[in-house]
C-alpha positions, 0 to 999 in steps of 0.5 A: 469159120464156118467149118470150125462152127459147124463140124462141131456138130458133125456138119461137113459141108463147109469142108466141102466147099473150101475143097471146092474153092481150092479145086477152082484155085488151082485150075484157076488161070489167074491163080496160075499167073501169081503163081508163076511172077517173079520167077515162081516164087509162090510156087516154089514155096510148096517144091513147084506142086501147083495144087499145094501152090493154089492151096496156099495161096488160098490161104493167104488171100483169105487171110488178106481178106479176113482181117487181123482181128478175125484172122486171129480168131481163126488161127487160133481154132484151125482146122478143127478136127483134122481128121474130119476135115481130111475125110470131108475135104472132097467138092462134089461127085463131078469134079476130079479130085484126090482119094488119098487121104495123105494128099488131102492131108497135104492140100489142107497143110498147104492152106494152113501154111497160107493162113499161118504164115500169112504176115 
C-alpha cells in the first residue's frame, strides 16, 4: 500500500524495497523448499522460473498476511503506474538484478498473480 500511497506523488522507494523483498525470495533457501514440495507445484505455476516462482509466492504470502479486508483494497489499486513501477522495481546498487524492463515486467506480473489469484 504504501507504493500505491506514495507513487502518486512520484516517491519510488517502496518499489525499491518490494524488489528487494522479491530478490531475498528468490535466493531464499526456505522459499526454495516450498517452492519445490509436492513435486514443484509452486514452481510449475510460473514454467519452473524460480524468480517468477519467489515472485509469486511473495504475493500470496502477502496476501495471507494482509487479510481479506485490506487485501481487497489493495486488489483494487494494484500496481499503480505500472510503468513507474517497472522502471523503480530495482533493490539497491549492490544486489544483482535485472535491467531489462520486459523481465521486471514479468517479475512484477508474477507478484500480481500471487496477490490476484491468492483465494
Amino acid at each position: 500500500m504504501a507504493w500505491l500511497d506514495r507513487s502518486e506523488y512520484g516517491e519510488v522507494k517502496d518499489a525499491q524495497d518490494l524488489a528487494l523483498t522479491t530478490y531475498w525470495y528468490a535466493e531464499s533457501r526456505e522459499i526454495e523448499e516450498r517452492l519445490w514440495a509436492n513435486e514443484g507445484t509452486e514452481a510449475g505455476k510460473e514454467g519452473f522460473d524460480v524468480t517468477l516462482a519467489a515472485a509469486r509466492l511473495l504475493g500470496q504470502d502477502v496476501a495471507t498476511l494482509i487479510g481479506d479486508e485490506r487485501l481487497a483494497e489493495l486488489r483494487d489499486r494494484w500496481p499503480g503506474d505500472e510503468r513507474l513501477l517497472v522502471k523503480a522495481f530495482k533493490p539497491v546498487d549492490t544486489i544483482p538484478w535485472t535491467t531489462d524492463a520486459g523481465r521486471t515486467r514479468e517479475i512484477i506480473r508474477a507478484l500480481t498473480r500471487g496477490l490476484i489469484e491468492f483465494d
